[in-house]
MMTF fields as JSON, N, C-alpha, C and O atoms, coordinates in Angstrom:
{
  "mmtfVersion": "1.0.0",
  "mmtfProducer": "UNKNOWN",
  "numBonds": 415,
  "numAtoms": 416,
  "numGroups": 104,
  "numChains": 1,
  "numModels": 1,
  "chainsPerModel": [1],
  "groupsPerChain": [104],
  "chainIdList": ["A"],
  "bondAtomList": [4, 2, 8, 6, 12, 10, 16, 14, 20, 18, 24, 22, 28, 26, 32, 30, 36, 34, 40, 38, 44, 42, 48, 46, 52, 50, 56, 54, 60, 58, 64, 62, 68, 66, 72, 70, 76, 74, 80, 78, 84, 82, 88, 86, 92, 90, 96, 94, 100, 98, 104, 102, 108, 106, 112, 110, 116, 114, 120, 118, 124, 122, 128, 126, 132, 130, 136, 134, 140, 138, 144, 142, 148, 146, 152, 150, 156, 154, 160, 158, 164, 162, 168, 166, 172, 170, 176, 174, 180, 178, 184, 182, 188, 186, 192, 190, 196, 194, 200, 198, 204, 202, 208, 206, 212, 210, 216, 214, 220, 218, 224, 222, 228, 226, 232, 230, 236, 234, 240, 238, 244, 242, 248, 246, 252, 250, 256, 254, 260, 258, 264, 262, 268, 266, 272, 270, 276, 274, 280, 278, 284, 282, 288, 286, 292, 290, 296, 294, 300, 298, 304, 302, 308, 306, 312, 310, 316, 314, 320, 318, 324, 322, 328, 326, 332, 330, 336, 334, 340, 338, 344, 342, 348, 346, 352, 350, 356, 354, 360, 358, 364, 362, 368, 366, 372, 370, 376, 374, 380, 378, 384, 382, 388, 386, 392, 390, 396, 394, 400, 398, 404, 402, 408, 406, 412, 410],
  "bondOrderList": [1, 1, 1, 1, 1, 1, 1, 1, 1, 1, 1, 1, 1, 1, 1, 1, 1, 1, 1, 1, 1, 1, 1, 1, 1, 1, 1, 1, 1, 1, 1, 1, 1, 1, 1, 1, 1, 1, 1, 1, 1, 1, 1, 1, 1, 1, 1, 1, 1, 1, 1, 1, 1, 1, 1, 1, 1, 1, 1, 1, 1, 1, 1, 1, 1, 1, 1, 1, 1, 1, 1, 1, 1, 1, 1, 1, 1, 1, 1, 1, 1, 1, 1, 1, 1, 1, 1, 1, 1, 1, 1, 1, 1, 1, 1, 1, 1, 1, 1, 1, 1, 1, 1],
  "groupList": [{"groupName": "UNK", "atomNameList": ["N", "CA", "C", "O"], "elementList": ["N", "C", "C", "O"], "formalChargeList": [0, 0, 0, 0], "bondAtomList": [1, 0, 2, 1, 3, 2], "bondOrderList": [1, 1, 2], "singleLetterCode": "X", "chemCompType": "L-PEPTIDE LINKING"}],
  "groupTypeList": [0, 0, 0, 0, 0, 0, 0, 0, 0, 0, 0, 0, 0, 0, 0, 0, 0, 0, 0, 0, 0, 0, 0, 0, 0, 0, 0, 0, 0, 0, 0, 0, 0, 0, 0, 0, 0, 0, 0, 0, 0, 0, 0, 0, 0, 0, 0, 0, 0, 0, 0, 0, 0, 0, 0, 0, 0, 0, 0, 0, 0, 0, 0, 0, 0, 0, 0, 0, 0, 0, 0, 0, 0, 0, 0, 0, 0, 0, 0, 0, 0, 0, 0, 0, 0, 0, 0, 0, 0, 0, 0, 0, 0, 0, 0, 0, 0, 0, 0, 0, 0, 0, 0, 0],
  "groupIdList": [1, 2, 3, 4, 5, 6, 7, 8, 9, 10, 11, 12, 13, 14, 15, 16, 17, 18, 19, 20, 21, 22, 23, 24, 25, 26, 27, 28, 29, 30, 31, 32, 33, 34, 35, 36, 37, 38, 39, 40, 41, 42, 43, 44, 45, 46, 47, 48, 49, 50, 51, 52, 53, 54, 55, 56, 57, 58, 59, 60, 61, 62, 63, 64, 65, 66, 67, 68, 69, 70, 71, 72, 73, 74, 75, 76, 77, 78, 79, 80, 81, 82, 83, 84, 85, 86, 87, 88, 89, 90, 91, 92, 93, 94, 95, 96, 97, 98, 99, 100, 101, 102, 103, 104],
  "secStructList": [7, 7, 6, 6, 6, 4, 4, 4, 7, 7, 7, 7, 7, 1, 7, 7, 7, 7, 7, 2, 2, 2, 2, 2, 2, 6, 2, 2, 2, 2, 2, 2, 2, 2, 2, 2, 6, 7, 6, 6, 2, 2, 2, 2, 2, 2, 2, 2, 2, 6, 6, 6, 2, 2, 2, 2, 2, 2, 2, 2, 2, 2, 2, 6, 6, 4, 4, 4, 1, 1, 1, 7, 1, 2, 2, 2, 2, 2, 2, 2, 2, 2, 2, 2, 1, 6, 6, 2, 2, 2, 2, 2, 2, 2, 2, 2, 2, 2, 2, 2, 2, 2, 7, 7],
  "xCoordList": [59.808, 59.488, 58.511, 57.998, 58.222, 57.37, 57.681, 56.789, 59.027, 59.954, 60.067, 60.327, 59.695, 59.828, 58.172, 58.018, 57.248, 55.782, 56.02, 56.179, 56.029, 56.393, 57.779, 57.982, 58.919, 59.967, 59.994, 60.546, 59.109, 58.707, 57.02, 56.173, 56.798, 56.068, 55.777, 56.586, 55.163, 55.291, 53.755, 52.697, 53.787, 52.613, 51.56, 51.686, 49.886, 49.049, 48.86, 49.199, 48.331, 48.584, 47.693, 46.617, 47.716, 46.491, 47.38, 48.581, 46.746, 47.496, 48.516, 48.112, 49.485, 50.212, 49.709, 49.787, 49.049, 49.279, 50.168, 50.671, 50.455, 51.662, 51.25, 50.158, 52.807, 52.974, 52.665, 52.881, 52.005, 52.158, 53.238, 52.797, 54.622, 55.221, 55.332, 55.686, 55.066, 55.444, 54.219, 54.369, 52.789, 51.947, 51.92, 51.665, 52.383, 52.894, 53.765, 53.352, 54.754, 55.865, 55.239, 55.677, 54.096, 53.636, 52.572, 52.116, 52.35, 50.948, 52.166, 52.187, 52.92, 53.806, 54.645, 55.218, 54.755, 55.384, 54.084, 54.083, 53.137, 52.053, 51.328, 50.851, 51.475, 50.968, 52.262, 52.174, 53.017, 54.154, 54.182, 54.382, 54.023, 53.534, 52.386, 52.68, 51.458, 50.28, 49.965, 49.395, 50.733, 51.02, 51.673, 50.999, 52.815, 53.68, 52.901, 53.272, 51.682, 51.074, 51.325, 50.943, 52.287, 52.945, 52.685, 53.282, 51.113, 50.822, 50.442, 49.723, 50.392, 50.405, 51.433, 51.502, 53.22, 53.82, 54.569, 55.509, 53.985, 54.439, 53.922, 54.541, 52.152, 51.826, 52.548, 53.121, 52.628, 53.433, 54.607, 54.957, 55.228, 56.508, 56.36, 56.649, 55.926, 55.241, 54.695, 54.745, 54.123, 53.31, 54.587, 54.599, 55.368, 56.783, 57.882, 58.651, 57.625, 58.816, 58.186, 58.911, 56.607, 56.208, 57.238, 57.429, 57.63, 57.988, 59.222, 59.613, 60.366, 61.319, 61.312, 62.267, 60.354, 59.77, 61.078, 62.069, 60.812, 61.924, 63.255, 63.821, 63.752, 65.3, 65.04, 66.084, 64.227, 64.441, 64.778, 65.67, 63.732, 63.793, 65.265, 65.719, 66.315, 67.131, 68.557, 69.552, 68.31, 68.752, 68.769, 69.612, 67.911, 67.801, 68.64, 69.398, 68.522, 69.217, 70.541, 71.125, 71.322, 72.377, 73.295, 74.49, 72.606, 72.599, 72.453, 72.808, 71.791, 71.514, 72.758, 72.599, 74.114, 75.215, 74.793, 74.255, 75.126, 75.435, 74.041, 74.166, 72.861, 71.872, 71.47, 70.341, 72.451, 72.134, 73.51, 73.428, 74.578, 75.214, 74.829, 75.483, 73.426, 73.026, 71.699, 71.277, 71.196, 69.615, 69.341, 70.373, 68.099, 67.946, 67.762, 67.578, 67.801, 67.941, 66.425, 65.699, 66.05, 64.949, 63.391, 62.415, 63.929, 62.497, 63.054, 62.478, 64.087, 63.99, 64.379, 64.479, 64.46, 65.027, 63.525, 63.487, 62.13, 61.111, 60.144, 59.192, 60.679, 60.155, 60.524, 59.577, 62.056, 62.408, 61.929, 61.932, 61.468, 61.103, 59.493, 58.754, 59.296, 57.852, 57.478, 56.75, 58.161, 58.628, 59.24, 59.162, 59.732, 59.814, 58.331, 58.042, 57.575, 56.248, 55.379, 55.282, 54.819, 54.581, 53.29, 53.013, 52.551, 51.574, 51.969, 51.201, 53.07, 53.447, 53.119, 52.128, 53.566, 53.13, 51.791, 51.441, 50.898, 49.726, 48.9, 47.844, 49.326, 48.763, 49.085, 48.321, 50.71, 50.85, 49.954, 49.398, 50.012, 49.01, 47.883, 47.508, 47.064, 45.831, 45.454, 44.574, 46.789, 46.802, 46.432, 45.378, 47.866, 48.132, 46.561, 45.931, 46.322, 44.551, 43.565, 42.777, 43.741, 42.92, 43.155, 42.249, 44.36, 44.409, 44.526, 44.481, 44.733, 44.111, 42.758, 42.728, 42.062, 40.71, 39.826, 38.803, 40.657, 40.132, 40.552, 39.878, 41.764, 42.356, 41.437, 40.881, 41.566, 41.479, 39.588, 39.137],
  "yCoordList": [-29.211, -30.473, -30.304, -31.299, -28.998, -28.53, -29.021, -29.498, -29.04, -29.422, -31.137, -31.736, -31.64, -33.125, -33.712, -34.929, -33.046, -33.574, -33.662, -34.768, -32.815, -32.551, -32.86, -32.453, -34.068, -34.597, -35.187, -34.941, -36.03, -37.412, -37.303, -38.169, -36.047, -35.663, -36.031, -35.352, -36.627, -36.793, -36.202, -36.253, -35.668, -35.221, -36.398, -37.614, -35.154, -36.443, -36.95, -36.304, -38.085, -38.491, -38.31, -38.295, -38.102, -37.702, -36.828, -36.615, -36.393, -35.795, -34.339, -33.516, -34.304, -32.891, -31.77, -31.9, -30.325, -29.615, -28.733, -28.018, -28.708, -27.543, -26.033, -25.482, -25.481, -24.291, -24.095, -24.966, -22.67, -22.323, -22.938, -23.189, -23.094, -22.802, -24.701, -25.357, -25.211, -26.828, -27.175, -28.234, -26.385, -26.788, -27.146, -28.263, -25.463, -25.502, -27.044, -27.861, -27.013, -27.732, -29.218, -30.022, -29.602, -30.931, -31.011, -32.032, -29.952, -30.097, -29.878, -30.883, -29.206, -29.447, -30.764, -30.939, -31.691, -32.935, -33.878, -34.633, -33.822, -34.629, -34.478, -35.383, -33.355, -32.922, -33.506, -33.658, -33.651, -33.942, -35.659, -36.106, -36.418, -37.735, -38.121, -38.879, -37.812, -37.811, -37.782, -38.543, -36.388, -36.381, -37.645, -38.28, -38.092, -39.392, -40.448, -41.307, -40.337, -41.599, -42.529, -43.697, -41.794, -42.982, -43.254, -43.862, -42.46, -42.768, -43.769, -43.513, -45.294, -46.686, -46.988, -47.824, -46.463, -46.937, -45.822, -46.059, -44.836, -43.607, -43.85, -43.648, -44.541, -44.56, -45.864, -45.93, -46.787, -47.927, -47.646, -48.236, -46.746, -46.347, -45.627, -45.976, -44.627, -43.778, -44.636, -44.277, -45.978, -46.724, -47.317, -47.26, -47.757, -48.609, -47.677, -48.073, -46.452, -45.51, -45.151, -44.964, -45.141, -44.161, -44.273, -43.445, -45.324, -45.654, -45.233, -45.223, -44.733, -44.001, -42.562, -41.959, -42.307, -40.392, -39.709, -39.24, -39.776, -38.897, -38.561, -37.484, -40.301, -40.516, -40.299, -40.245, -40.195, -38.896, -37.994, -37.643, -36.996, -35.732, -35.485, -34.706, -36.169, -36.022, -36.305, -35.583, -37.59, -37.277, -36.063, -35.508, -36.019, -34.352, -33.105, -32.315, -32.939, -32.109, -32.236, -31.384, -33.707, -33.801, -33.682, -33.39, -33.925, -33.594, -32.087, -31.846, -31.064, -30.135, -29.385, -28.835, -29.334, -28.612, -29.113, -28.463, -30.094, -30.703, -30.269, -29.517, -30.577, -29.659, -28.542, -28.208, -27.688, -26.158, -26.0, -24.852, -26.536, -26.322, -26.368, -26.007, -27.005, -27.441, -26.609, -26.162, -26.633, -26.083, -25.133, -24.487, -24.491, -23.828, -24.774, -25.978, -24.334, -25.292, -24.655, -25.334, -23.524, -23.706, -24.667, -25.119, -24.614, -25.969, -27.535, -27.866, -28.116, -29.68, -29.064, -29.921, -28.364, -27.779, -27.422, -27.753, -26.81, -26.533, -28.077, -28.421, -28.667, -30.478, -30.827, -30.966, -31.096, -31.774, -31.62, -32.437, -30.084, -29.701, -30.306, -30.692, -30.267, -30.84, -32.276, -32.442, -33.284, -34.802, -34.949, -36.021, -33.886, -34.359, -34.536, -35.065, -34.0, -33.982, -35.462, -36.013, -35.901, -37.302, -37.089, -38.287, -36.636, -37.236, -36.413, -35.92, -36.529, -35.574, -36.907, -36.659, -38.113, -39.117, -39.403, -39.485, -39.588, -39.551, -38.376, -38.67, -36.712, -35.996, -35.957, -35.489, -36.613, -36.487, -37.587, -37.553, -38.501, -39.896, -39.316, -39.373, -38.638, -38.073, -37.39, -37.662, -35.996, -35.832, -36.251, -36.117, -37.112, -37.727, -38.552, -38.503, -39.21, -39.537, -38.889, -39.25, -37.815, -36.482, -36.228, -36.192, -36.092, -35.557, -36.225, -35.641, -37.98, -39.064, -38.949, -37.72, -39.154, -39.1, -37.724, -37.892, -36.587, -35.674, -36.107, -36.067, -36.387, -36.695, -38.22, -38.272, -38.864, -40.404, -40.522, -41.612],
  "zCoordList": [-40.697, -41.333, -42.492, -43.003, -42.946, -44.035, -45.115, -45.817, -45.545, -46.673, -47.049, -48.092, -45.478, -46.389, -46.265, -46.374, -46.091, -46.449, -48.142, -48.657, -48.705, -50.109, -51.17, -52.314, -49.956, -50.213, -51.863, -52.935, -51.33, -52.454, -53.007, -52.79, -53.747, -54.01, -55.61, -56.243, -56.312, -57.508, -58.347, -57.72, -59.763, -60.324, -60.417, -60.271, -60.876, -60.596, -61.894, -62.885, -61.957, -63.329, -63.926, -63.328, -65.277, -65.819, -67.32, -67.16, -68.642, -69.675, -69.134, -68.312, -69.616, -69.448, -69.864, -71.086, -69.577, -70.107, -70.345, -69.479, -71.621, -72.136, -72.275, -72.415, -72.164, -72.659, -73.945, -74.788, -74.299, -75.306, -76.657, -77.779, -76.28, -77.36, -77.214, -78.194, -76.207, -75.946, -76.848, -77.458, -77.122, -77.626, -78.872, -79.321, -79.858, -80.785, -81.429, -82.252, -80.862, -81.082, -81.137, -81.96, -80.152, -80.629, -81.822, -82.336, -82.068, -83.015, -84.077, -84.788, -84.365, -85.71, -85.869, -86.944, -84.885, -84.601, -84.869, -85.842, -84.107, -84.586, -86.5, -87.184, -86.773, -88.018, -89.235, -90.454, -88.62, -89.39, -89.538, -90.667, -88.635, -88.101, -89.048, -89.972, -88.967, -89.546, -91.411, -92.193, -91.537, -92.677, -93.211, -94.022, -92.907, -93.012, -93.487, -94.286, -92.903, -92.356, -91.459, -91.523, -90.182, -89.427, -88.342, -87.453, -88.474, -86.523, -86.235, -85.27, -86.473, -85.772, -85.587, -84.686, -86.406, -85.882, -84.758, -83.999, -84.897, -83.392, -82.298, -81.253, -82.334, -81.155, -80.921, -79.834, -81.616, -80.942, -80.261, -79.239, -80.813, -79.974, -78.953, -77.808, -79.262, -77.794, -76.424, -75.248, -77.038, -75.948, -74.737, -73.508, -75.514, -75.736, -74.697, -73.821, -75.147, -74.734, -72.959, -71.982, -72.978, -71.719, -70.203, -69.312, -70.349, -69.046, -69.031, -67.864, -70.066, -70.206, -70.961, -71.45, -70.922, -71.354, -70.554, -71.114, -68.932, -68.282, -68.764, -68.952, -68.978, -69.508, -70.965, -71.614, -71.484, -73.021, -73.188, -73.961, -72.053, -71.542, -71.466, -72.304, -70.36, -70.072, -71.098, -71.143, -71.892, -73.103, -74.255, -74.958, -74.117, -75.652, -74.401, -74.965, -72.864, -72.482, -72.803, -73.472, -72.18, -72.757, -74.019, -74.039, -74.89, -76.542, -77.299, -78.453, -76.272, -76.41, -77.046, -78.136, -76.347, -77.238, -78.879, -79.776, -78.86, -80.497, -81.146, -82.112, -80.823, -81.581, -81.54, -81.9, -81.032, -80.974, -81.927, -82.364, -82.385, -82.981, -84.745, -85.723, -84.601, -85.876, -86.332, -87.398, -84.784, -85.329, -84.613, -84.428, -83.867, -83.197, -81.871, -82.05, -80.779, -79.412, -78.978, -78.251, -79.382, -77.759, -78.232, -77.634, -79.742, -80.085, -78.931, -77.895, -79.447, -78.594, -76.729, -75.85, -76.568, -75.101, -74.561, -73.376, -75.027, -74.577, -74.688, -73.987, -75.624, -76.172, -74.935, -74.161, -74.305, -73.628, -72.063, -71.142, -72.141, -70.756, -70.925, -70.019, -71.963, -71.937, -71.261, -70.283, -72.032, -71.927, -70.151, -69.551, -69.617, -67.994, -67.336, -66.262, -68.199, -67.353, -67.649, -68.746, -66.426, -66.016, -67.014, -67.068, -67.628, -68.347, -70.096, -70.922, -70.101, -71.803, -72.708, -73.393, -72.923, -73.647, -73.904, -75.081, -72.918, -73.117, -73.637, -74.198, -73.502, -74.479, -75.656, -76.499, -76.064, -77.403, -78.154, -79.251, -77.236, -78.034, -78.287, -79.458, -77.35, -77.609, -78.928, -79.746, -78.876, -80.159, -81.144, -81.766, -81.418, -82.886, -83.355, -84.412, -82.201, -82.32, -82.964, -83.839, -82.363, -82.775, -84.462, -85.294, -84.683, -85.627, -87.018, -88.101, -86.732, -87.494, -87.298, -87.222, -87.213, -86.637, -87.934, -88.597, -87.873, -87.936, -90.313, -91.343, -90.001, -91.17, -92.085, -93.182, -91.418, -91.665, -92.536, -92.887]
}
């Protein structure tokens, strides 16, 4: 019965930390954002999206043929593994914060 203490086990909440290359990949997404000038209307979306982050995640997997046919796959495929994780929205918000902040 070891297996179902840990059945319905979910992460604790709080910011995601990423991998190395998941790190990368948001600071060139946030820096790119920023540059734009579009982080009031990213975090608005980001705020908007949190509660469907997972079913993103799971979208860009599905999609994955067609953008590996175009681009390289393991950038949105290491994104997407990122975005399954229950606090990835809230570190990217943090970010983009950060890096208005640092900009602004």
């Amino acid at each position: 019965m070891h297996w179902l203490k840990h059945a319905f086990a979910v992460e604790t909440p709080g910011a995601a930390e990423p991998t190395e290359q998941e790190r990368e990949l948001v600071e060139r997404l946030c820096a790119a954002i920023v540059r734009r000038r579009l982080t009031p209307a990213a975090l608005v979306f980001l705020e908007m999206a949190r509660p469907l982050n997972f079913l993103g995640a799971q979208a860009l997997h599905f999609f994955m043929p067609f953008v590996s046919a175009v681009t390289d796959a393991d950038g949105p495929k290491h994104f997407a593994a990122f975005l399954e994780k229950r606090g990835s929205i809230e570190y990217i918000t943090r970010r983009l914060e950060e890096l208005e902040s640092t900009q602004g």
